[in-house]
KELO-658880 format. One record per residue (C-alpha): residue number from 1; residue in three letters; y, z, x. Coordinates in steps of 0.001 Angstrom, whole numbers. Layout:
% residues N
+-----+-----+---------+---------+---------+
|   k |   r |   north |      up |    east |
+-----+-----+---------+---------+---------+
| NUM | Ala |       Y |       Z |       X |
...
+-----+-----+---------+---------+---------+
This chain:
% residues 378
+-----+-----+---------+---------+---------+
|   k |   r |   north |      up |    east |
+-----+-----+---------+---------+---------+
|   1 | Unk |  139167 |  132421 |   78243 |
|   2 | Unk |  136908 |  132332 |   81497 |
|   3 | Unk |  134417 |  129650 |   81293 |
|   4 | Unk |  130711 |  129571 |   83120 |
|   5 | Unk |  129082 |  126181 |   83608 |
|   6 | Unk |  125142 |  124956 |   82855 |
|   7 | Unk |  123990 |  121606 |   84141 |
|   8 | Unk |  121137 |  119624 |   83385 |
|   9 | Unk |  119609 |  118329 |   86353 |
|  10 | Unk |  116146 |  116792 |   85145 |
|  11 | Unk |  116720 |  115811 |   81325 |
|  12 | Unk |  116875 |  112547 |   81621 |
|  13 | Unk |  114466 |  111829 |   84571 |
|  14 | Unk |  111733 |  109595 |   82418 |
|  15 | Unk |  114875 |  106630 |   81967 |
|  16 | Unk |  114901 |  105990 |   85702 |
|  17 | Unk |  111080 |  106527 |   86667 |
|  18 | Unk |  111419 |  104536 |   89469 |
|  19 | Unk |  113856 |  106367 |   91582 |
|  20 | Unk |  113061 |  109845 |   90490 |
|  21 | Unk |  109274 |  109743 |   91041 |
|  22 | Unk |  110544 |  112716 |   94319 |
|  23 | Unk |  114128 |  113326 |   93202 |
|  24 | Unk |  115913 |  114701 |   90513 |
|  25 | Unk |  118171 |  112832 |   87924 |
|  26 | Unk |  120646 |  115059 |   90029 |
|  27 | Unk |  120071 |  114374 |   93139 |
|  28 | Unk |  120249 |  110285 |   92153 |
|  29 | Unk |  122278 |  108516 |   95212 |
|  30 | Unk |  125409 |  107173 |   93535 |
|  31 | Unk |  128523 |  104502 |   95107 |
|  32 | Unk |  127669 |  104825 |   99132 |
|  33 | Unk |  127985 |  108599 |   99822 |
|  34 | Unk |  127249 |  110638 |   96415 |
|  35 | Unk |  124857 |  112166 |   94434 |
|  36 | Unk |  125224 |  112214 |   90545 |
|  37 | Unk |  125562 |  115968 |   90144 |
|  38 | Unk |  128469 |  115513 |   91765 |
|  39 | Unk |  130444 |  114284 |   89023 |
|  40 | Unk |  129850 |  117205 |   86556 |
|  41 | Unk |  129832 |  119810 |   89769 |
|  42 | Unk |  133072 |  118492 |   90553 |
|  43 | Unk |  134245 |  118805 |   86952 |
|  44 | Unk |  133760 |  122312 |   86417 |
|  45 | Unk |  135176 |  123631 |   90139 |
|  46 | Unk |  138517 |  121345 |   89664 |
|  47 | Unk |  138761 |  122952 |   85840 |
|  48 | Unk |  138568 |  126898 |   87269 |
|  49 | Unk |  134782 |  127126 |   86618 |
|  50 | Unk |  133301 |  128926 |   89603 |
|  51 | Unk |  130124 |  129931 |   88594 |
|  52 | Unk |  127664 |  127695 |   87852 |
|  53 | Unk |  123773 |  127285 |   86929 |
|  54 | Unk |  122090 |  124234 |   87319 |
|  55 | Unk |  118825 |  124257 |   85373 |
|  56 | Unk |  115700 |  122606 |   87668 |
|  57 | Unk |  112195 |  121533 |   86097 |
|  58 | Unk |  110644 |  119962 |   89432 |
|  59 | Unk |  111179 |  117452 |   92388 |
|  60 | Unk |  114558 |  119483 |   93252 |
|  61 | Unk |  113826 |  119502 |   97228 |
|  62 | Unk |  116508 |  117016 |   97488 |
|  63 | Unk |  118863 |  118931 |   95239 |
|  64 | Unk |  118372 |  122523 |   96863 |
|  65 | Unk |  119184 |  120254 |  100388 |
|  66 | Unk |  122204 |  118591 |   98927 |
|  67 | Unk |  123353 |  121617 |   97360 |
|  68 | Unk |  122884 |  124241 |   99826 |
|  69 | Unk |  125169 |  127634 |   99687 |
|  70 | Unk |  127733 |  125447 |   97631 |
|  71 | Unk |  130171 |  125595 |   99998 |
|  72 | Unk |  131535 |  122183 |  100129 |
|  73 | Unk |  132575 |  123023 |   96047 |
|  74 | Unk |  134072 |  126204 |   97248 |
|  75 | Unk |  131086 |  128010 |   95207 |
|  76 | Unk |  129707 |  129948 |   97948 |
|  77 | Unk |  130811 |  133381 |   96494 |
|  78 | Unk |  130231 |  136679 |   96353 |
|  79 | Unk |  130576 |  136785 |   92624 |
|  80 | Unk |  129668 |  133699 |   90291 |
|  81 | Unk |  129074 |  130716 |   93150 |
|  82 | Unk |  126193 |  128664 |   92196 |
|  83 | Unk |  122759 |  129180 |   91317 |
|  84 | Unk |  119872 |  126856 |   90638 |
|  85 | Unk |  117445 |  127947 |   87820 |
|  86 | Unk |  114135 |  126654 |   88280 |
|  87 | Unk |  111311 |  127435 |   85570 |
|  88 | Unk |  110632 |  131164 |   85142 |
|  89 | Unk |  106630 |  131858 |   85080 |
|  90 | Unk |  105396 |  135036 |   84440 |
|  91 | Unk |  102043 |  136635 |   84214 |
|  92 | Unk |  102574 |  137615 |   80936 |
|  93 | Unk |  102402 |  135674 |   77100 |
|  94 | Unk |  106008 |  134917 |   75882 |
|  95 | Unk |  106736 |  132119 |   73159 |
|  96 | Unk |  109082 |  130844 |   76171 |
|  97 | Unk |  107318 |  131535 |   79528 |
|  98 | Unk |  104024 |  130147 |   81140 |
|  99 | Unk |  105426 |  126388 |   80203 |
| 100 | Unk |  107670 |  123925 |   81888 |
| 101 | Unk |  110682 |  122590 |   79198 |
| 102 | Unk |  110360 |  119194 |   77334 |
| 103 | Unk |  113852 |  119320 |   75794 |
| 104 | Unk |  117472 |  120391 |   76094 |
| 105 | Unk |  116911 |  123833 |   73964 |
| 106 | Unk |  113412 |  124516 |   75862 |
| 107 | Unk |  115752 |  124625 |   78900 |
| 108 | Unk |  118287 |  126952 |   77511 |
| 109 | Unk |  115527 |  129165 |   76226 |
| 110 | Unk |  114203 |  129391 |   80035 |
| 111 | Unk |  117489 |  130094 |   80878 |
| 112 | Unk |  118163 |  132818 |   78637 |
| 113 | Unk |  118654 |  135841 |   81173 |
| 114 | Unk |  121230 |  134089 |   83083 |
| 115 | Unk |  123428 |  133121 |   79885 |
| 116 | Unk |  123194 |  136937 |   78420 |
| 117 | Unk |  124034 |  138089 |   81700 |
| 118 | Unk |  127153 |  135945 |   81768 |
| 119 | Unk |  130423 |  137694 |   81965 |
| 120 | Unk |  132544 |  134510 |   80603 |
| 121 | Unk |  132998 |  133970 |   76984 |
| 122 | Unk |  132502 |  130471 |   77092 |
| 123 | Unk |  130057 |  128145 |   78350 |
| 124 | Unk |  130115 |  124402 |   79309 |
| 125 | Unk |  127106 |  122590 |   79302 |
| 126 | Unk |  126986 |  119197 |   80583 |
| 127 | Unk |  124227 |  116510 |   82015 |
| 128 | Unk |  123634 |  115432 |   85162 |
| 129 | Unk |  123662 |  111369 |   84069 |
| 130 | Unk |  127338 |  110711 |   83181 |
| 131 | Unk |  129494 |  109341 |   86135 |
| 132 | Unk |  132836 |  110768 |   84640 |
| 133 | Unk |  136477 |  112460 |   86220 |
| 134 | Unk |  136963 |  114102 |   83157 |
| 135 | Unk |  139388 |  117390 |   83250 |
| 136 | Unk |  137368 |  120417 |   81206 |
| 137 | Unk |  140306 |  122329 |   81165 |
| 138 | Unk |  142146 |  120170 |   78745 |
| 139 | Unk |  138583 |  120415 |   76807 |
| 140 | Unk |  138494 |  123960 |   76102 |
| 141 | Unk |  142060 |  124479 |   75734 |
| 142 | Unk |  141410 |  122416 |   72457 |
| 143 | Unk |  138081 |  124494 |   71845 |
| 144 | Unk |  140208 |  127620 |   71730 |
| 145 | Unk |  143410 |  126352 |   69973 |
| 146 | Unk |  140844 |  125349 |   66975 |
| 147 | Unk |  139125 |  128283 |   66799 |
| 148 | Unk |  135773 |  126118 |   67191 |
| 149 | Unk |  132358 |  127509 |   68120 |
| 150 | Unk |  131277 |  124285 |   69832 |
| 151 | Unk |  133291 |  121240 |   71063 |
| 152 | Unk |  130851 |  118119 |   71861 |
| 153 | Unk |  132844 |  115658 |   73799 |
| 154 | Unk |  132264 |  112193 |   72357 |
| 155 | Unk |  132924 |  108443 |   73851 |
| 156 | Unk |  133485 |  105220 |   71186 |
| 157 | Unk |  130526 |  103145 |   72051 |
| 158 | Unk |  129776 |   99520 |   69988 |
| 159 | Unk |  125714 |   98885 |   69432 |
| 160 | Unk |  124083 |   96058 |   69010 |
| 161 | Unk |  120370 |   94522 |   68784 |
| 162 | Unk |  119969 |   96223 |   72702 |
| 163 | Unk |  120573 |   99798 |   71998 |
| 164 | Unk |  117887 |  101967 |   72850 |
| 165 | Unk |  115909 |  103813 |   70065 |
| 166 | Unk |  117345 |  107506 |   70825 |
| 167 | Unk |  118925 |  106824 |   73749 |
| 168 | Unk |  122553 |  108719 |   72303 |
| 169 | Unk |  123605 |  110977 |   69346 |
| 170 | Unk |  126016 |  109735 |   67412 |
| 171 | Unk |  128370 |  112266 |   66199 |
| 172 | Unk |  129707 |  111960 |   62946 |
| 173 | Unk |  133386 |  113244 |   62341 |
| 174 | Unk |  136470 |  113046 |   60132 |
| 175 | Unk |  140324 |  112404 |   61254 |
| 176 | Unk |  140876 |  116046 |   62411 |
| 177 | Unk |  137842 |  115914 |   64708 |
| 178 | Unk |  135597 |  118529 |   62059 |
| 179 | Unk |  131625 |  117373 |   62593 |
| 180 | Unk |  129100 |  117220 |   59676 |
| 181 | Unk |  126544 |  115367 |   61571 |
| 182 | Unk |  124335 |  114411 |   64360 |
| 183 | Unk |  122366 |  111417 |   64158 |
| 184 | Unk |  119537 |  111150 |   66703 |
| 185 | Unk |  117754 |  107770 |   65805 |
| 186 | Unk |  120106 |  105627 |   66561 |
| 187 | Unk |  117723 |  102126 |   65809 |
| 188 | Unk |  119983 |  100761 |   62895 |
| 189 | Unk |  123579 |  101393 |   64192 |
| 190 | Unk |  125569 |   98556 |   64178 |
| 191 | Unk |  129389 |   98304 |   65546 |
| 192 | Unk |  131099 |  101494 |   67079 |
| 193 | Unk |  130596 |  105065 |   66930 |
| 194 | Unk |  131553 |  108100 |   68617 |
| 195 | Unk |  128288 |  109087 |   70781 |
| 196 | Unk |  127764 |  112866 |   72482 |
| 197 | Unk |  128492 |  112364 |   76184 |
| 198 | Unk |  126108 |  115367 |   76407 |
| 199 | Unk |  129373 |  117848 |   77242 |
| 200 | Unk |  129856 |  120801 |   75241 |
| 201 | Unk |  132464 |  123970 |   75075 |
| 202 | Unk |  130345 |  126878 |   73503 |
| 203 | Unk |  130890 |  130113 |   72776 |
| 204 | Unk |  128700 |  132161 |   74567 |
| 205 | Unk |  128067 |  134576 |   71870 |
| 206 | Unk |  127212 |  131765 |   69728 |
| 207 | Unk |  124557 |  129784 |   71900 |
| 208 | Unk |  123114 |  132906 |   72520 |
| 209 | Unk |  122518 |  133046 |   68536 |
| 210 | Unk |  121813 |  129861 |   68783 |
| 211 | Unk |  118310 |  130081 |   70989 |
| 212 | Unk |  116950 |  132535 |   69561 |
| 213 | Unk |  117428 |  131740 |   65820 |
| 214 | Unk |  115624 |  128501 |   67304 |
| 215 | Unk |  112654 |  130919 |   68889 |
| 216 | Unk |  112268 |  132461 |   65528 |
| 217 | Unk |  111988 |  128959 |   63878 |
| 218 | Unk |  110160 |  127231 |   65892 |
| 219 | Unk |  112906 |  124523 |   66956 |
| 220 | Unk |  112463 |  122269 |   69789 |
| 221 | Unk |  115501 |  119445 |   69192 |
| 222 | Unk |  119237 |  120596 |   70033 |
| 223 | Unk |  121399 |  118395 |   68219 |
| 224 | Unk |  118700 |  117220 |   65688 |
| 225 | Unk |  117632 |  120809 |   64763 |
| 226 | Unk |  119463 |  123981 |   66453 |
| 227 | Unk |  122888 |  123349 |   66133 |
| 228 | Unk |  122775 |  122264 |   62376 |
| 229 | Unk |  120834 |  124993 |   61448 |
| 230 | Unk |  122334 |  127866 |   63423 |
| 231 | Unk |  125430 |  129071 |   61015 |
| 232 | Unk |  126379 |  126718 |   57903 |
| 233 | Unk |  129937 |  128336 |   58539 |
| 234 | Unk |  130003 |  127401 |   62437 |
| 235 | Unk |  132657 |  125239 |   62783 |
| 236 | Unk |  132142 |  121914 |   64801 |
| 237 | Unk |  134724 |  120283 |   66709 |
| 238 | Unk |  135128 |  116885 |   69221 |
| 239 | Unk |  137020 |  116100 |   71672 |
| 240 | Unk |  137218 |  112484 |   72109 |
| 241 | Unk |  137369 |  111166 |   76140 |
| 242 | Unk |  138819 |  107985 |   76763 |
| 243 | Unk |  138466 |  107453 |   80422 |
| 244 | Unk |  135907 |  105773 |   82572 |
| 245 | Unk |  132268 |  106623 |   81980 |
| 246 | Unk |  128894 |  105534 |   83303 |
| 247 | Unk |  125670 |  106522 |   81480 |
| 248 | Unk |  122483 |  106141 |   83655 |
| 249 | Unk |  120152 |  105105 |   81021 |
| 250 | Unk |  117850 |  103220 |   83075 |
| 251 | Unk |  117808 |  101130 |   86502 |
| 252 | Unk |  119761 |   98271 |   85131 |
| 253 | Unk |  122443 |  100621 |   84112 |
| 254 | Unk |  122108 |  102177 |   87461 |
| 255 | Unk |  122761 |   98688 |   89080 |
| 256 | Unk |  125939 |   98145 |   86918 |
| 257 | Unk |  127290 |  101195 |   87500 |
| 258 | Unk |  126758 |  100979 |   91197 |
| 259 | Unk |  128538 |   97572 |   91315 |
| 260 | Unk |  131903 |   98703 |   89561 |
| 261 | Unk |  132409 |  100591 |   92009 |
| 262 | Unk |  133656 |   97898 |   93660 |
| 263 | Unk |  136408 |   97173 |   90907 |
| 264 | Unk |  139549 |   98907 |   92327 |
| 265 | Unk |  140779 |  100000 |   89032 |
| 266 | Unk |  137526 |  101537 |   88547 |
| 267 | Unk |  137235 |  103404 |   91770 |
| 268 | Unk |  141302 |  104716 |   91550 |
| 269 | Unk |  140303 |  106221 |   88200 |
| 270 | Unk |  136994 |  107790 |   89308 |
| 271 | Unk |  138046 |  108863 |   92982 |
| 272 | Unk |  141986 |  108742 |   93167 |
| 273 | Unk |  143240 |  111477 |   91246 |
| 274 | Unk |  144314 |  113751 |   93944 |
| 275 | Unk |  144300 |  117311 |   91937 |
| 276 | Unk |  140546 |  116467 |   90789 |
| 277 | Unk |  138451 |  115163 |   93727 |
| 278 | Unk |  135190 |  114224 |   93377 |
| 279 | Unk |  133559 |  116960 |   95872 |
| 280 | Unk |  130058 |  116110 |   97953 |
| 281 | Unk |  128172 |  117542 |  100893 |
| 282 | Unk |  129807 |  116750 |  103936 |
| 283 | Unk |  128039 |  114668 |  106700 |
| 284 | Unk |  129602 |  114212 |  110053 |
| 285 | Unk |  128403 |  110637 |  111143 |
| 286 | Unk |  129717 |  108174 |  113601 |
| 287 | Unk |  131950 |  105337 |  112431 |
| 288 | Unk |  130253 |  101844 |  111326 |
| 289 | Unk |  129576 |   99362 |  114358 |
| 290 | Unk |  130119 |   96049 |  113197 |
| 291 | Unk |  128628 |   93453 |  115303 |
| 292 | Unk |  130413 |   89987 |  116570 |
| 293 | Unk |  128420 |   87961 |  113043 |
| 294 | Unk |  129281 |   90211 |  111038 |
| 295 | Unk |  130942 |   89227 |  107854 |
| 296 | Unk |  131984 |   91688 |  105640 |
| 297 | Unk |  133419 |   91066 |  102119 |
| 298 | Unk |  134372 |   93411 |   98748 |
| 299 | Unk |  131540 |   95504 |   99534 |
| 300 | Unk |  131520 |  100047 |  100242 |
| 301 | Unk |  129826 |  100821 |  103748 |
| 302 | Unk |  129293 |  104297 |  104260 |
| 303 | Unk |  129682 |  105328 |  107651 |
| 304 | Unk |  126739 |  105005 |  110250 |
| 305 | Unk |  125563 |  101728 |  109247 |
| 306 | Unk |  125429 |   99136 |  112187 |
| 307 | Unk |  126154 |   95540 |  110180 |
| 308 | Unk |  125592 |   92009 |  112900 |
| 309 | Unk |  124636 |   89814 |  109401 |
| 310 | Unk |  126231 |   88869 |  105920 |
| 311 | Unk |  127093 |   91600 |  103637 |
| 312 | Unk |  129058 |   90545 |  100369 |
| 313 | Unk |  129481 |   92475 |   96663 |
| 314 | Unk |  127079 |   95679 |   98138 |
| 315 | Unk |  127464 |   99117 |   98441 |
| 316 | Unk |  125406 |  100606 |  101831 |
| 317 | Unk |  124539 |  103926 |  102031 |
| 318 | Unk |  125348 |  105934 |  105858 |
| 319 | Unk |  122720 |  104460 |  108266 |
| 320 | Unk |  122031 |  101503 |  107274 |
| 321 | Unk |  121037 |   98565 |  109349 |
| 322 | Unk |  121747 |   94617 |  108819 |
| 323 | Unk |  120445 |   92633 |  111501 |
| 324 | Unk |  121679 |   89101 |  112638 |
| 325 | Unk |  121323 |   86184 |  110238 |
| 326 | Unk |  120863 |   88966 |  107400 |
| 327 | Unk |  122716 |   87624 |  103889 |
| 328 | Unk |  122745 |   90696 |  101128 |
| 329 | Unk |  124618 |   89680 |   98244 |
| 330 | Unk |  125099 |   92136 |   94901 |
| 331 | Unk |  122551 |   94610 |   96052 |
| 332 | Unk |  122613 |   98338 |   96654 |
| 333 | Unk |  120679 |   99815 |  100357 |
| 334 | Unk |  120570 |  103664 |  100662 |
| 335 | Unk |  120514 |  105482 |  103158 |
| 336 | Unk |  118436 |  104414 |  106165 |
| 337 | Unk |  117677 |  101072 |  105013 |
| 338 | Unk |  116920 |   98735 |  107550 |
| 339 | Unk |  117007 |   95394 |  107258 |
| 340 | Unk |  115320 |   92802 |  110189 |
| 341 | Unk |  116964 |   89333 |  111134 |
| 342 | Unk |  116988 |   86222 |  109007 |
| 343 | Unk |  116931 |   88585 |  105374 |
| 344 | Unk |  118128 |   87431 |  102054 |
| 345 | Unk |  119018 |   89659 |   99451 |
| 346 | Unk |  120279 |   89591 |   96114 |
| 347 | Unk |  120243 |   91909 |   93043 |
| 348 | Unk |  118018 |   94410 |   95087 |
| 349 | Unk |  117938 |   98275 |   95107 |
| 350 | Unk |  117128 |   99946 |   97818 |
| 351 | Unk |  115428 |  103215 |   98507 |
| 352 | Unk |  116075 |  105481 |  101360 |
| 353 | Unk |  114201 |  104634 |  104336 |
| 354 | Unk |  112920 |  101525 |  103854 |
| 355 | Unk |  112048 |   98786 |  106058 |
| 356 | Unk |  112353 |   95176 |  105437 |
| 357 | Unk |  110759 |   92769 |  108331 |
| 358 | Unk |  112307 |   89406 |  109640 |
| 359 | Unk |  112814 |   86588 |  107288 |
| 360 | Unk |  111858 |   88346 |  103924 |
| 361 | Unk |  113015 |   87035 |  100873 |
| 362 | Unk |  113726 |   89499 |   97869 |
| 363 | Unk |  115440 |   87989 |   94349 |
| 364 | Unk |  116716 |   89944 |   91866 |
| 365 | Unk |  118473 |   89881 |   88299 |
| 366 | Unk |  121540 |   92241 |   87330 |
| 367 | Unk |  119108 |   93173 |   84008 |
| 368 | Unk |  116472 |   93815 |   86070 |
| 369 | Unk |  117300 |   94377 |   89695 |
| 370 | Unk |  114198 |   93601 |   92269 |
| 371 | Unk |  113189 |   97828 |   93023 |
| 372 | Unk |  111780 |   99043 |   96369 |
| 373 | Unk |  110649 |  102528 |   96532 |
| 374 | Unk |  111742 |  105292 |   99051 |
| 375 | Unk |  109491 |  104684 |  102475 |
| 376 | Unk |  108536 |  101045 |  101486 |
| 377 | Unk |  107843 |   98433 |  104036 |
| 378 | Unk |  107773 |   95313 |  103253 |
+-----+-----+---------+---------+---------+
């Protein structure tokens, strides 16, 4: 079956307040050159999905730049391609128009011409948060070989006392994968459980029955409300993923994930499976100029960044600039950063364009890394 593909590109925006005060969840800087909607972009064009819709609720300058005609995903077609799907306001009173969405099924209801106009017979929805290199196709081959209406793809994940209220669904499941429940609250789980990585196979007829029997009842929660009440013969399947997997919860987890990028293993896994590249917009930029005290060491430097200090367990977005006498240890610069001489950084994130002057001092802590907005000079 032909597949079409919905991304969420603002869900999640409230657990990282600090960097997406102008940006997207989306359009979230991510290991030196990418942007998080990368990873589930990339996902559905190496699986055979070539049309795609990513749903917008504001700030998405950035993303429409990043994104452009899609070309650099091979989606700039004359049928399917890519399409972003901003709010729909209309003049007239609608129990779905005339209000921006809150929650995952408010977005799919403001989205509800583009899914009935879909030729495919599936649809995979996915969120823009999930640093993944996960291979869909092997997903809904499973989703049709069980006959299933929806396949959630679920990760093992072990809680403890520093879980966030809410902050996954844990899926509940026998041996052969059947679901009979979603659990939401997640305040009292204790040891591991399969959580929603916020992936699904649907069947197109079926979501489509799905928002509006939600309309008529006045649903606003996906996995809470809509998908147990749609059909009590619906059959509910997972798919359980195994692989590496960052969830940006919030800017600590934003940090980590960031930083394991420099494990090797890690990156191979992510980046160095030839038949599934991880696809981004393409910048043509001259090479890094690194000056005669520079010293370099387990760090990513994107290209354009002149380097004459210290630069050790970082990732450095294109353009950025480390004067001499600089020391930045375990932090993260985007792009444009620039740094004066005599700096000392550790733990520290970054925004694009900002400008540190001569012999600042900025401490950090991996649980709560020191934050400096886009535009910031300090």
């Amino acid at each position: 079956m032909k597949a079409a593909g919905l991304i969420f590109s603002n869900i999640h925006d409230r657990n990282i307040s600090e960097m997406t005060a102008k940006r997207t969840m989306a359009s979230l800087p991510f290991g030196g050159r990418y942007r998080l909607i990368d990873f589930p972009l990339s996902n559905m064009v190496n699986s055979g999905i070539t049309k795609v819709g990513i749903i917008t609720h504001n700030n998405y300058r950035s993303l429409i730049d990043h994104i452009g005609t899609g070309k650099d995903w091979d989606l700039a077609r004359r049928n399917g391609g890519i399409m972003l799907l901003p709010p729909f306001i209309t003049a007239f009173d609608s129990p779905v128009a005339n209000k921006l969405y809150t929650t995952r099924l408010e977005a799919l209801m403001g989205v509800m011409e583009y899914i009935t106009h879909c030729t495919e017979e599936l649809i995979v929805l996915s969120d823009s948060d999930v640093v993944c290199n996960m291979d869909l196709r092997a997903v809904i081959e499973q989703h049709e070989e069980t006959s299933a209406d929806v396949t959630v793809v679920v990760r093992e994940k072990e809680f403890g006392n520093d879980v966030k209220i809410g902050a996954n669904t844990i899926v509940v499941s026998d041996e052969e994968g059947n679901i009979s429940e979603f659990v939401e609250n997640t305040a009292l789980a204790q040891g591991k459980c399969d959580v929603s990585m916020n992936i699904l196979v649907i069947n197109k007829l079926f979501l489509v029955s799905l928002v509006n029997n939600s309309i008529a009842h006045g649903f606003k929660g996906f996995y809470g409300q809509a998908l147990p009440f749609c059909h009590s013969g619906a059959v509910y399947k997972t798919y359980r993923y195994n692989g590496y997997c960052a969830e940006i919860e919030d800017l600590s987890k934003y940090f980590c994930a960031n930083m394991q990028m420099l494990d090797e293993e890690i990156r191979d896994e992510l980046f160095g499976n030839k038949d599934r590249p991880i696809l981004t917009k393409v910048r043509n930029m001259a090479p890094t100029q690194y000056g005669k005290n520079a010293k370099v060491s387990n760090s990513l430097i994107a290209d354009g960044c002149k380097i004459d200090g210290t630069v050790e367990n970082s990732v450095l977005f294109r353009g950025v600039v480390v004067k001499k006498g600089t020391v930045v240890r375990n932090s993260i610069l985007l792009q444009n950063t620039w740094t004066g001489e005599n700096v000392s950084l550790n733990c520290v994130i970054s925004d694009k364009n900002v400008f540190i002057r001569d012999g600042i001092t900025l401490f950090g802590h991996e649980s709560m890394p020191f934050y400096i907005t886009k535009g910031k000079m300090i």
